[in-house]
C-alpha positions as CSV (number, residue, x, y, z in Angstrom):
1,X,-130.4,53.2,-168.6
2,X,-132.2,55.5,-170.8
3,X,-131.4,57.0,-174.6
4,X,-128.5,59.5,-174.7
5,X,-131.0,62.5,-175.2
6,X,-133.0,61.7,-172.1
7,X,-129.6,61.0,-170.4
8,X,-128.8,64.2,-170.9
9,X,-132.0,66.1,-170.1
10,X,-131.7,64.3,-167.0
11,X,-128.1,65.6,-166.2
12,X,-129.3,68.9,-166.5
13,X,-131.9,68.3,-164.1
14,X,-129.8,67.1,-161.8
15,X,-127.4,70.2,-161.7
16,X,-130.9,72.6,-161.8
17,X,-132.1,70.9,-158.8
18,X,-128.7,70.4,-157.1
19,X,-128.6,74.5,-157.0
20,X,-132.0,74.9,-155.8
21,X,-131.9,72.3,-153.0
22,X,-128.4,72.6,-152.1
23,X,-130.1,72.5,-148.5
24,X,-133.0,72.8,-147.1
25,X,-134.5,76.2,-148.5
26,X,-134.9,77.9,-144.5
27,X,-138.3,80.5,-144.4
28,X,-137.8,81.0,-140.3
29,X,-139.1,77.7,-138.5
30,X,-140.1,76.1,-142.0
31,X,-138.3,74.0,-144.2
32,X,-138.7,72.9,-148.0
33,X,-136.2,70.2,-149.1
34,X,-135.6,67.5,-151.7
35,X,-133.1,65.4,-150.4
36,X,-132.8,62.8,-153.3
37,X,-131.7,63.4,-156.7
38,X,-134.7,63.9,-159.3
39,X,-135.4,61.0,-161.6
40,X,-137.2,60.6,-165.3
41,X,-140.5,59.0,-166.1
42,X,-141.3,58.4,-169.2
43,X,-145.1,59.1,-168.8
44,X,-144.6,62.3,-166.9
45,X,-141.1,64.2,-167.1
46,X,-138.5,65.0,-164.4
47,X,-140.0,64.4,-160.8
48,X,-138.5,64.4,-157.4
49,X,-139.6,64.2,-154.1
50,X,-140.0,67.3,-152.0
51,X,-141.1,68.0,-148.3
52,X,-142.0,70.3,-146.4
53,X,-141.6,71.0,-142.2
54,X,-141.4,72.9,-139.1
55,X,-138.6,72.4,-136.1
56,X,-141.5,72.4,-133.7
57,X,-143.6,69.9,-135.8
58,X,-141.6,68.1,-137.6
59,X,-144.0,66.3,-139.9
60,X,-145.6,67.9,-142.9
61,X,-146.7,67.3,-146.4
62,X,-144.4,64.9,-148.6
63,X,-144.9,64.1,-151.9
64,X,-144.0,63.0,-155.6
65,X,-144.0,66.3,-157.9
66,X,-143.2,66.5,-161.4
67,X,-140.5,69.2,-161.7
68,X,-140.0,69.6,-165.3
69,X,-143.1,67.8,-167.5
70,X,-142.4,66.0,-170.8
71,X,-143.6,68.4,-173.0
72,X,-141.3,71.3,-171.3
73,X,-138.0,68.9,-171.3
74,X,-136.2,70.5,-174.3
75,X,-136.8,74.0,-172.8
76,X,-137.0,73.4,-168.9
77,X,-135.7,77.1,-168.3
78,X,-139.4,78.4,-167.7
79,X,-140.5,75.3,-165.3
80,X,-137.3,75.7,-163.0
81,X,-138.6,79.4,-162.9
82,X,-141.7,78.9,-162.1
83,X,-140.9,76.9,-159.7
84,X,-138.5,79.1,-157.7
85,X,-141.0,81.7,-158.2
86,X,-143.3,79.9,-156.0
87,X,-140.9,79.3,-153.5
88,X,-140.6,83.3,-152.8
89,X,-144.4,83.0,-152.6
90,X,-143.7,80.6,-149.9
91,X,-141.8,82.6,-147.8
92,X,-144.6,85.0,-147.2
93,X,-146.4,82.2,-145.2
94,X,-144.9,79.0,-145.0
95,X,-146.6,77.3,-141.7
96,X,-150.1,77.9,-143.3
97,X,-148.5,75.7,-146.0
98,X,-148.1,73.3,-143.7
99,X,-151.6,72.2,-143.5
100,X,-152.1,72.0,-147.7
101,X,-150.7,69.4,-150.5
102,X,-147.3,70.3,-151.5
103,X,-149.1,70.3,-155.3
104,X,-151.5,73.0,-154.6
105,X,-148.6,75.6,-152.6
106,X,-146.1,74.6,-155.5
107,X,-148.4,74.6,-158.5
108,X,-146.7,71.3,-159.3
109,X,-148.5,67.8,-160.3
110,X,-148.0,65.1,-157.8
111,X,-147.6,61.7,-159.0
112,X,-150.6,59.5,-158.7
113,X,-148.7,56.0,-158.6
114,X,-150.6,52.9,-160.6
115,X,-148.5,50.1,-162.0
116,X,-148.4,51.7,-165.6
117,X,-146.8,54.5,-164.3
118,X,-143.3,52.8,-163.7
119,X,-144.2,50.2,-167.2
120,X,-141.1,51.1,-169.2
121,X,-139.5,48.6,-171.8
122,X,-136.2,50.3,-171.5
123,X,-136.1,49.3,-167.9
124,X,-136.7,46.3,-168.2
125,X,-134.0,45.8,-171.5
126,X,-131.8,47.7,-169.1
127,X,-132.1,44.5,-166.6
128,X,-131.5,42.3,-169.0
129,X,-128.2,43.7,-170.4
130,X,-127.1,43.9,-166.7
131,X,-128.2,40.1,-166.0
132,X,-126.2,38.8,-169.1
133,X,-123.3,41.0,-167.4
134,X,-123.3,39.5,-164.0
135,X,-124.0,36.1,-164.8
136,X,-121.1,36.3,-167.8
137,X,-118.3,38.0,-165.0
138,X,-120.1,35.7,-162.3
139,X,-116.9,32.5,-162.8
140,X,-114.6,35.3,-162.5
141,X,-115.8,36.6,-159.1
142,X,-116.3,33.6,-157.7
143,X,-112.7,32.3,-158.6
144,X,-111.7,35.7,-156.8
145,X,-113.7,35.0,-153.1
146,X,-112.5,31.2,-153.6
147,X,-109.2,32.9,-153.5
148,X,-109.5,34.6,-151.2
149,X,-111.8,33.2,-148.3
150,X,-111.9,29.8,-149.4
151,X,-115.4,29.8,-150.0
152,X,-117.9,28.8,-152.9
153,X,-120.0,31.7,-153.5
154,X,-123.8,30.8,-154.8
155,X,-125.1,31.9,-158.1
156,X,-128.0,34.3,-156.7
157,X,-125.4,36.8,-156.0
158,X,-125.3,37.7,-159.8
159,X,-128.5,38.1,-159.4
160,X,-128.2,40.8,-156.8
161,X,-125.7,42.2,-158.8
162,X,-127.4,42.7,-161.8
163,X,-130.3,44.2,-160.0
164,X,-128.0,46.7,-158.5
165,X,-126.1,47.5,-161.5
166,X,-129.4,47.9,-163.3
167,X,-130.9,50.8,-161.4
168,X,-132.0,53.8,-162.3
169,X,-132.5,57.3,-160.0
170,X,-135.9,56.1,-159.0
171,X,-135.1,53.0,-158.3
172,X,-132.0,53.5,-156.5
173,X,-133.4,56.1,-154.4
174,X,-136.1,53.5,-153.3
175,X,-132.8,51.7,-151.5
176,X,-132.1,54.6,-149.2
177,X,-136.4,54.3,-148.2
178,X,-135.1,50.2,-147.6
179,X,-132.2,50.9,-145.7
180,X,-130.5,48.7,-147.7
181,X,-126.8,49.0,-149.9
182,X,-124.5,46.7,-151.5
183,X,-121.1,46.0,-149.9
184,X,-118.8,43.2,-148.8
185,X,-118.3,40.6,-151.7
186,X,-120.6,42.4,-153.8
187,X,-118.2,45.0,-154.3
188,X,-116.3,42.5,-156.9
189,X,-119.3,42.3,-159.0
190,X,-118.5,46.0,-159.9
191,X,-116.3,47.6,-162.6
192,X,-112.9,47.1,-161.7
193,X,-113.8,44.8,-158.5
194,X,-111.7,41.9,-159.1
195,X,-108.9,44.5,-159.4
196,X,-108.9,46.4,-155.7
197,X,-105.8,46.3,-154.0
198,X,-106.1,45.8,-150.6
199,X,-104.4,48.4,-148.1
200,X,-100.6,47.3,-147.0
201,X,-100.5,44.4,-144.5
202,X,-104.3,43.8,-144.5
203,X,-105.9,40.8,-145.6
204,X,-109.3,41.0,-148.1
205,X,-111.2,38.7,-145.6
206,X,-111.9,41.9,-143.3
207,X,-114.1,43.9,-145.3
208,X,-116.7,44.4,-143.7
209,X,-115.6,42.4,-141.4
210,X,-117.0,43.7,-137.7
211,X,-115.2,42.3,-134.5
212,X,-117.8,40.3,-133.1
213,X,-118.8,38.9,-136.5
214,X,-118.8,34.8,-136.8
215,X,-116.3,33.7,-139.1
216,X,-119.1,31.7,-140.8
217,X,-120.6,35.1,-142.0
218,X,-119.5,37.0,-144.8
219,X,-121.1,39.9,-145.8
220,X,-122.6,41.2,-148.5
221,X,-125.3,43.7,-147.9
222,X,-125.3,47.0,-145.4
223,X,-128.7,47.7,-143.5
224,X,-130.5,50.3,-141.7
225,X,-128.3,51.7,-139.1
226,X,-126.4,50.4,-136.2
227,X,-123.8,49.1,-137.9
228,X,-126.7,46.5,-139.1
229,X,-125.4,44.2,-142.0
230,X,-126.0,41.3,-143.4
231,X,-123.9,38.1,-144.6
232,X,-124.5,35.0,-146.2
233,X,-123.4,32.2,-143.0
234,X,-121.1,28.8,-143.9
235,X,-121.3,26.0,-141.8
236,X,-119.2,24.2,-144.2
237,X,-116.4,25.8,-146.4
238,X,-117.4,22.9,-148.9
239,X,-120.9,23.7,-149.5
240,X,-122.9,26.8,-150.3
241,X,-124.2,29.3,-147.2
242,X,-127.0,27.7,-146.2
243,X,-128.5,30.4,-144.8
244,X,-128.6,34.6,-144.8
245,X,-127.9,36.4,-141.5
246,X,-127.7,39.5,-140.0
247,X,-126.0,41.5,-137.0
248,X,-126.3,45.1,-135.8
249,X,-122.5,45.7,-134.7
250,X,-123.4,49.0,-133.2
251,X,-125.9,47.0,-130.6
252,X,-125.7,43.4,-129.5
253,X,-123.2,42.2,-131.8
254,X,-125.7,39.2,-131.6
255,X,-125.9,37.3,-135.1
256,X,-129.2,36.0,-136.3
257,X,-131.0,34.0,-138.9
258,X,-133.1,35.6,-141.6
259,X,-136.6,33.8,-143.1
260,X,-135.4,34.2,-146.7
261,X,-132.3,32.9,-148.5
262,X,-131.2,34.6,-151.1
263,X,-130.7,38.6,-151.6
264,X,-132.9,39.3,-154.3
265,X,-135.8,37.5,-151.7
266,X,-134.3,39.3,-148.6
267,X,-134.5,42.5,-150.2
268,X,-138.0,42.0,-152.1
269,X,-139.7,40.5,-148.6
270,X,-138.7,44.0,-146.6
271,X,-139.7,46.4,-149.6
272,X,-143.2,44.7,-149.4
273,X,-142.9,45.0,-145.5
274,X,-142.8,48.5,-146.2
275,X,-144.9,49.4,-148.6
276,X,-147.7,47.6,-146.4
277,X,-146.9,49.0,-143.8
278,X,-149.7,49.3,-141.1
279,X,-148.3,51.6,-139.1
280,X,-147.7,53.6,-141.8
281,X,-148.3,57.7,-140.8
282,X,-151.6,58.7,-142.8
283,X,-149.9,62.2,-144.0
284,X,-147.2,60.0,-145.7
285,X,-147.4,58.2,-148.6
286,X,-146.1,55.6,-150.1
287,X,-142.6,56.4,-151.6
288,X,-142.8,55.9,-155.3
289,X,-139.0,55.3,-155.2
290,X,-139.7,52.6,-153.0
291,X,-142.2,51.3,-155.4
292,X,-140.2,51.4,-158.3
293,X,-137.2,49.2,-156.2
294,X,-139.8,46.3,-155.5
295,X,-141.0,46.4,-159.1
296,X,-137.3,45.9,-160.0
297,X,-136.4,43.3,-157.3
298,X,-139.5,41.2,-158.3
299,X,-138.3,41.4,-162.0
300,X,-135.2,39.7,-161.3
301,X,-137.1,37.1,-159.1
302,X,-137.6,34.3,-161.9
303,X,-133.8,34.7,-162.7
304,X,-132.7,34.6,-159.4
305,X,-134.8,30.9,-158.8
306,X,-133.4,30.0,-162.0
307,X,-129.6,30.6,-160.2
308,X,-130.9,28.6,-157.2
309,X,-131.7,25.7,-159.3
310,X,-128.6,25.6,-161.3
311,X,-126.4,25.8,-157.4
312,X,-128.4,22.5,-156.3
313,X,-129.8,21.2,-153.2
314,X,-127.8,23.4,-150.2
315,X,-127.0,21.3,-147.2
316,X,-127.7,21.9,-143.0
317,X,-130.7,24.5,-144.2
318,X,-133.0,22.8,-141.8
319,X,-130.4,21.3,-139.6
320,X,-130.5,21.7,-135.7
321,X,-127.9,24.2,-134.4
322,X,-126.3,24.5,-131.0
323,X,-127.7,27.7,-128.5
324,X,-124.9,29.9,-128.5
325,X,-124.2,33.5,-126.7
326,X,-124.0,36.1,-129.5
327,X,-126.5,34.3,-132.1
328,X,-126.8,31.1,-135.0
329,X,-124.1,28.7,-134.6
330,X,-123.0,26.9,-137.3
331,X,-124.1,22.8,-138.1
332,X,-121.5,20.5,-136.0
333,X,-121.6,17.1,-137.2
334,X,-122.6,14.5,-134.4
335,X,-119.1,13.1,-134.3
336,X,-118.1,16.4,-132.9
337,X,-119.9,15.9,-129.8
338,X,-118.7,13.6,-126.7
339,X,-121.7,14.1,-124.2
340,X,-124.6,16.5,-123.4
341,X,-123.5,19.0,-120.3
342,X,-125.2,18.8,-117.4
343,X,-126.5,22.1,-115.7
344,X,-124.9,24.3,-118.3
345,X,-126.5,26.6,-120.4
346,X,-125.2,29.7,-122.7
347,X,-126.6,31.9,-119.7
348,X,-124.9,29.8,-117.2
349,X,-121.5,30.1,-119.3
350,X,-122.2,34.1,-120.2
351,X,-121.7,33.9,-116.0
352,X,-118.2,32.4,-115.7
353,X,-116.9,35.1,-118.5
354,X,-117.9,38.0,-116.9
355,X,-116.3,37.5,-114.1
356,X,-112.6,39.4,-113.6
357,X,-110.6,36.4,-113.4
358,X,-110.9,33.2,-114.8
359,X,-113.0,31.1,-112.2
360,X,-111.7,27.7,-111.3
361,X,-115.4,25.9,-113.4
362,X,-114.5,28.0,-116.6
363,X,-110.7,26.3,-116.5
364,X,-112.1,23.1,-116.4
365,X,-114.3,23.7,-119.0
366,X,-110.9,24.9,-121.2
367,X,-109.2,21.7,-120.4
368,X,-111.7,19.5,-121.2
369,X,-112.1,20.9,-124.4
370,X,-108.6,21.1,-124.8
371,X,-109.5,17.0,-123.9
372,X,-112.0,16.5,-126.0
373,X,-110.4,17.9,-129.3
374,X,-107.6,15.6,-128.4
375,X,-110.0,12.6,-128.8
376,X,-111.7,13.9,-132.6
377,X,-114.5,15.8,-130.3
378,X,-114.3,19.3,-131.1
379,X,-118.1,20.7,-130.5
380,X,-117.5,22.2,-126.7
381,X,-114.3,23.6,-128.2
382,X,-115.7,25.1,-130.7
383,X,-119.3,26.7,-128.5
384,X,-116.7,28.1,-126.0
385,X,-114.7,29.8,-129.1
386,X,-117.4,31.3,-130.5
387,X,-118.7,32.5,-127.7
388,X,-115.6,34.3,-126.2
389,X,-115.5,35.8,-129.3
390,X,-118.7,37.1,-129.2
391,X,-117.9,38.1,-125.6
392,X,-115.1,39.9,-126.7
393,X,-113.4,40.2,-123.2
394,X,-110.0,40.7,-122.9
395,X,-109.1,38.0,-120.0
396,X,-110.4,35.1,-122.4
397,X,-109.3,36.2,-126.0
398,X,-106.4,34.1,-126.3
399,X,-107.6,31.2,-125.5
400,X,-111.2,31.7,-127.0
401,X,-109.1,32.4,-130.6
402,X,-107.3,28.8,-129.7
403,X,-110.4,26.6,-129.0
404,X,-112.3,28.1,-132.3
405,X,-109.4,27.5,-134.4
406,X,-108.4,24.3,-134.0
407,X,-112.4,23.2,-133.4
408,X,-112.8,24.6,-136.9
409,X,-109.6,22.8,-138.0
410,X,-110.6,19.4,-136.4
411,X,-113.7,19.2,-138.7
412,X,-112.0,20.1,-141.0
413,X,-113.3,23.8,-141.5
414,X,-109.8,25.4,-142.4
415,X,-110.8,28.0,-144.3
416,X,-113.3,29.0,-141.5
417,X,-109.8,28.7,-139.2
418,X,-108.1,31.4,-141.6
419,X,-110.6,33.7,-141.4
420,X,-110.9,33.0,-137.6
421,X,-106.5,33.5,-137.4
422,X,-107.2,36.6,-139.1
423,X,-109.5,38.6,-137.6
424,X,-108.0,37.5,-134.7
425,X,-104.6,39.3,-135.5
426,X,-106.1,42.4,-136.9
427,X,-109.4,43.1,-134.4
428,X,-108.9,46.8,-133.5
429,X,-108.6,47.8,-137.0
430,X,-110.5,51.5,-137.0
431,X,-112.4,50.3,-140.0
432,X,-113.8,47.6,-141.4
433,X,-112.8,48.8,-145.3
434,X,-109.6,47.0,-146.0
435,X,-109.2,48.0,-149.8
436,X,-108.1,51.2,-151.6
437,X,-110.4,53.4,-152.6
438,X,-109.7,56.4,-154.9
């Protein structure tokens, strides 16, 4: 958030450079774009990011340029000019450009980065307004998914919130460098979230909701690509997610565990992934949007152990989990089990499915499930649910949907069975958005 001068010099900024990079400016087989909106410093002025490149070579120089300076802000007519002046200069040899700093071929400054640079006490008052926000509307949305899914929802997603609501251009262009959005549950942490209507004979449990996606996951963040997202997993409708997973629906389908457990760590962890990056091509630099995200996310770090506290110790963490086709299972209490299986494994099972017809083993194994939830033992039930629906074959889907259910009912998982029941019945939606959206 800035003051309501700057706000506007920033507006005006953004319209300037919306004209001049529309697209990328063509000169023959060279390219100049700036693909992300320009954002304020308070040190320097208006900056954005600019490249330049061939077809043939795709890489060239990238870099951090200050459009409009602070001293020029309240009369930016002559920078803009400048500016496009230089880009008709361009055009007279653009490849030979190719081989020099974006700075010297646009008579622009580029942006050193040093932690001062990004220092601004109306960020960080900005953060705070928006972490008094989320934690106050916090009871509200978590009433809301209780509602709804049946679930507790832990306090760190305020957290995330409030970073996310905080952001300013810099910092929210540094999410597109992450590959990483908010979306799922998160989305009733925004203004008028807890109001969406969801679309006519839909249910609000399959947002987001891919087809081979556990029940136990419910998501709340959107990745890279692939359909990659990621969902806090339940083993328990009773107790808090005990852990954060992920699963490229585009791909595998395969769900599995990530190292850290809360958003604000999930998303910190991979923006210093990045920025140390060893792999790292020489002729590009470090993103300062992607610098000024991880500053942000490691600001809200204190507040978001402080959430973790307040939720209490989180059960089956660091519990053993059955191997399942498709990824994590959830925690199954001993009592669920009758007996170890001999000579079966998930590769030996992932056999019997793929065949056309249901072989003579794989009906035994549905009856003695069938058996075993009979006597209170509903663990083989449930690995055969969860992976058909993994498997996602038409031949076992009925009966897949039957053994997960009533495993997850047997322990006493119902809301896991809803949410199971539901996806079920609405699998082949086209999209995974169930609300309206204006």
């Amino acid at each position: 958030m800035h003051t309501p001068e700057i706000t506007h010099l920033i507006l005006r900024a953004q319209e300037r450079h919306a004209a001049l990079f529309a697209g990328p400016i063509e000169m023959g087989d060279v390219s100049l774009a700036s693909f992300r909106p320009p954002y304020y410093l308070a040190a320097l002025g208006v900056c954005a990011e600019l490249q330049l490149f061939s077809r043939d070579d795709y890489p060239g120089p990238i870099a951090d340029l200050v459009l409009v300076p602070s001293e020029a802000l309240h009369a930016p007519d002559d920078a803009w000019a400048a500016l496009e002046a230089r880009i008709e200069q361009l055009r007279s040899d653009p490849r030979a450009a190719l081989a020099r700093p974006l700075s010297e071929t646009l008579g622009l400054r580029e942006i050193v980065y040093s932690p001062s640079l990004l220092a601004d006490p109306l960020r960080d008052q900005a953060r705070e307004r928006s972490l008094a926000k989320m934690k106050e509307r916090f009871a509200a949305v978590e009433a809301k998914v209780r509602e709804h899914f049946g679930l507790r929802l832990p306090r760190w997603t305020a957290v995330l919130a409030a970073c996310f609501d905080s952001l300013d251009e810099l910092e929210r262009a540094g999410l597109g460098h992450l590959g990483r959005s908010p979306a799922g549950v998160m989305d009733y942490f925004v203004d008028g979230g807890l109001d969406r209507k969801v679309r006519e004979g839909l249910d609000p449990r399959l947002e987001m909701r891919f087809r081979r996606d556990p029940p136990e996951m419910v998501s709340f963040l959107w990745g890279e690509g692939d359909g990659q997202h990621f969902g806090m997993f339940y083993d328990d409708p009773a107790e808090l997610p005990a852990r954060i997973v992920s699963n490229w629906a585009r791909d595998t389908g395969e769900t599995g565990c990530d190292d850290e457990f809360t958003g604000i760590s999930l998303m910190l962890q991979r923006a210093r992934e990045r920025i140390a990056d060893p792999y790292r091509d020489a002729r590009e630099p470090i993103p300062l949007a992607l610098r000024a995200l991880e500053r942000a996310l490691a600001w809200f770090v204190r507040a978001d152990e402080a959430a973790v506290s307040e939720d209490g110790p989180v059960p089956y963490r660091r519990d053993a989990r059955v191997q399942l086709l498709g990824g994590v299972s959830a925690v199954l209490p001993q009592s669920a089990f009758k007996r170890a299986r001999d000579n079966q494994s998930p590769d030996s099972r992932y056999a019997e499915y793929k065949k056309k017809r249901p072989s003579r083993l794989l009906l035994e194994w549905f009856d003695e499930a069938r058996e075993e939830l009979a006597k209170g033992k509903p663990a083989f039930a449930y690995v055969l649910g969860r992976e058909l629906h993994w498997f996602d074959g038409d031949a076992h889907r009925k009966v897949g949907a039957e053994l997960l259910i009533a495993a997850y009912r047997a322990m006493g998982r119902d809301a896991l069975a809803e949410i199971a029941r539901v996806h079920t019945e609405k699998r082949d939606l086209p999209s995974v958005g169930v609300f309206e959206r204006e």
